[in-house]
Each structure stands twice: as C-alpha cells, then as structure tokens.
N, C-alpha and C positions, 0 to 999 in steps of 0.2 A: 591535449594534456594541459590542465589548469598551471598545473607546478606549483599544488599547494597553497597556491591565493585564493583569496575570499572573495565573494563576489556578491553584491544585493542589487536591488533597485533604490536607493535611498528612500524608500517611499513608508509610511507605517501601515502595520499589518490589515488588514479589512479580510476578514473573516466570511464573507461573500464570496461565491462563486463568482470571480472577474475575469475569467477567460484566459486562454494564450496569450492574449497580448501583454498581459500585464505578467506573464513567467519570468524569470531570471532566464532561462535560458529555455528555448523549443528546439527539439528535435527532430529530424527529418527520419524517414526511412532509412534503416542500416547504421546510423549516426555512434557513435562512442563519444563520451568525458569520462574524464577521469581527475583522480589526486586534486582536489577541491573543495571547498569551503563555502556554503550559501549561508552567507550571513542571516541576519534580525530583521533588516530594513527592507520585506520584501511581501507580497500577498500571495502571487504562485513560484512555485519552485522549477521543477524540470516537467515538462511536459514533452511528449514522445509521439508521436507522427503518426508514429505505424514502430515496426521493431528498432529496440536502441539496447545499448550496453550504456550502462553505469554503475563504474569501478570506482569503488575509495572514494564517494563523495560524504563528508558529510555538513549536515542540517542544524547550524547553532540552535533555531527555533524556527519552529513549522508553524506557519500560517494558515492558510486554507487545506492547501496538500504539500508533503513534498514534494509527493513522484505521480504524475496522470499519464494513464494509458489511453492517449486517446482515441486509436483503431485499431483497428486489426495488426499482427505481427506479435512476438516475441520481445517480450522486456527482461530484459535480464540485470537484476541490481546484487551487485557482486562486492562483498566488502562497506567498510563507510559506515553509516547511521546516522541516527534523527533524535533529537529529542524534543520537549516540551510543544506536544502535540494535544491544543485540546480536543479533536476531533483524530482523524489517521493518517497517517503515513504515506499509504501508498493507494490511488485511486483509480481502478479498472472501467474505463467506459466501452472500451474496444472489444469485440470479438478476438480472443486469442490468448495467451497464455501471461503470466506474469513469473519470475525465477528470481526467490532471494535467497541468497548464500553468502554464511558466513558475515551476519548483519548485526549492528545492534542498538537498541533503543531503549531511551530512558524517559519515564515520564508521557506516556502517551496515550492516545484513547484504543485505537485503533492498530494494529500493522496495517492489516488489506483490508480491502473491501472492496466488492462489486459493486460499481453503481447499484443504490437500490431502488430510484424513480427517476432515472432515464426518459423522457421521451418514447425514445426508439430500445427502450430495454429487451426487451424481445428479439429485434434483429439483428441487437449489437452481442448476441451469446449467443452457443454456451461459452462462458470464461474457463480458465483453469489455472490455480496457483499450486508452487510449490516454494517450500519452506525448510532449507536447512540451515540446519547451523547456526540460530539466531538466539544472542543473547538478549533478554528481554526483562528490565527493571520497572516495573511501576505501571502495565498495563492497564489503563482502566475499566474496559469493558472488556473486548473480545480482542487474542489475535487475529483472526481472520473471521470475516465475515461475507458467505458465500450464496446465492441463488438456486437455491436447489430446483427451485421448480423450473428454473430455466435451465437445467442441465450442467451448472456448473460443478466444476470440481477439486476440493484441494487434497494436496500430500504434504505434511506435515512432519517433521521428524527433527531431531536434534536438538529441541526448542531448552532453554533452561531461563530462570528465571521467577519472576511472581506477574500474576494475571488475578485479577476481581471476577472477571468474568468465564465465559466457555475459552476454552482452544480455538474450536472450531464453532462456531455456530452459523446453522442454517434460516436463511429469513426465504421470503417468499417477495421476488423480484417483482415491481410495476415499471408499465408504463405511464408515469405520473402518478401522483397520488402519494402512498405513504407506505413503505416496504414495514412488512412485520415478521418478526420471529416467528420463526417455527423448531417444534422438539424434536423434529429428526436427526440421525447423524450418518444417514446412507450414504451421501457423498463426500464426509468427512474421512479420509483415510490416511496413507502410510500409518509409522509405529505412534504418534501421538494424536492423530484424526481423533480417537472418540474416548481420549484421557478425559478423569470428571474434572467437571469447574473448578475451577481453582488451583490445578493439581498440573505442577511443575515444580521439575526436578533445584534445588541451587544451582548457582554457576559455581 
C-alpha cells in the first residue's frame, strides 16, 4: 500500500521502449499496489511478471506505457487512471488475460492493446481483455485494440465517454514487422464490442 504517495524515477520521459529496468515499479507473480501516485518523471510505469492486482493507482502522465503485461497470468487493474497518453495505457505482451474495472482516462491514444509486433507474438497468445466500467475523456484512436488472428478476445461493457476512433478494433498480430487493421468485429464482444466508431454514450 503506497498510502497515497507519488512515486517517479526522476528521470524525463523517452518514449522508447526501455525495458523493466527502467519501470517505477516491477511486479512479481501474485504481487498487489495500491493507493498511488506515478508521477511525470518517469519512461515505464508498472510492469507485471506474470498476474498482479492494481487498485487505485493513478498515472499523472504516461510515458511509454503505464501498465505492461509481461507473461502469462491475470492483470487485474481496479480503480485509478491515466492520463495524457500519446500512445496507450495498458500494454499486453503475455499470453493471458488483462481486467479493468471501474477506470478512468483522460486524453489518451489507446486504453489496451495487444502487442502488435512481438517477436514471439504468436506464442505469447491468445490474449483476452475485459472492460468495465471505464470512463473515457479524449480517446484518440481506439479503446482497445485486439489480435484477432491470433485468437484474441475482448468484452467491453459500461464504457462512457468520447472516442475518435473504433471501441473495439481488430488488427492482424506479427511477429515483427508491422501490425495492420483489420474490419472485422468477431471477436469484439459483450454490450459495446461492435458499438460504431465514435459512438459512446456521455458520462
């Protein structure tokens, strides 16, 4: 339990992929934070082992990601939020699930998204997100962005807010290379999986 303190790297943002080392804080297998604050002064935010809980944190400004899932397990991010995200919020490289409830974000590109040029993106899925309860100000592209070809899957429900882009949209996962959109919405589901573009409800 943070107890409500802030916490950075004193360092400025690099918008590069830099690794764990360079996170505010890594996660282990089963791990929990809570009631927290990840300051400006930092390039990765929380990165996750394998399954972690985080409750009530949130993300003055998001730098590369706030939240990496980096194997396999259960992420559960409960409460809290992100804002001024020019890229996403929350980034899946692990085989396994991702769970946000009751979240919310201001200004940002992305909520989720699958790795979409992985390496190992093929062995590291199928992913699955779900999505409640998230208020959402200033989306810029997509909430979630998911792998269909790799079998990923999201549920989507309660979402309110303004989005530029899809809810849900489906791209077509590599291994290396360069992930592209695609118009499907088969694995987009619960009640707002295949809401059209742009189309959310006020808060």
């Amino acid at each position: 339990d943070l107890g409500g303190r802030e916490f950075d790297r004193g360092e400025r943002c690099n918008t590069d992929d830099t690794g764990t080392v360079n996170s505010v804080f890594a996660l282990g297998e089963g791990a929990t934070i809570r009631n927290g604050i990840i300051g400006s002064q930092q390039s990765e935010g929380i990165h996750c082992r394998g399954g972690c809980n985080i409750e009530n944190i949130w993300f003055r400004d998001v730098c590369e990601d706030a939240i990496t899932a980096l194997r396999a397990g259960t992420v559960r991010i409960t409460g809290g939020g992100a804002q001024n995200a020019d890229d996403k919020v929350v980034q899946a490289n692990g085989r396994g699930e991702v769970i946000i409830r009751d979240y919310t974000v201001v200004n940002v590109g992305k909520v989720y998204r699958s790795c979409g040029n992985c390496g190992t993106n093929s062995e590291n899925s199928p992913r699955r997100v779900v999505i409640e309860g998230l208020r959402a100000r200033g989306v810029g592209t997509n909430v979630v962005g998911i792998n269909s070809n790799f079998g990923d899957i999201a549920e989507i429900s309660g979402i309110c807010g303004t989005v530029s882009g899809e809810v849900c949209q489906q791209f077509n996962g590599v291994n290396g290379g360069t992930s592209r959109e695609n118009n499907g919405k088969d694995n987009c589901r619960g009640a707002q999986g295949k809401v059209a573009r742009g189309s959310l409800p006020p808060c």
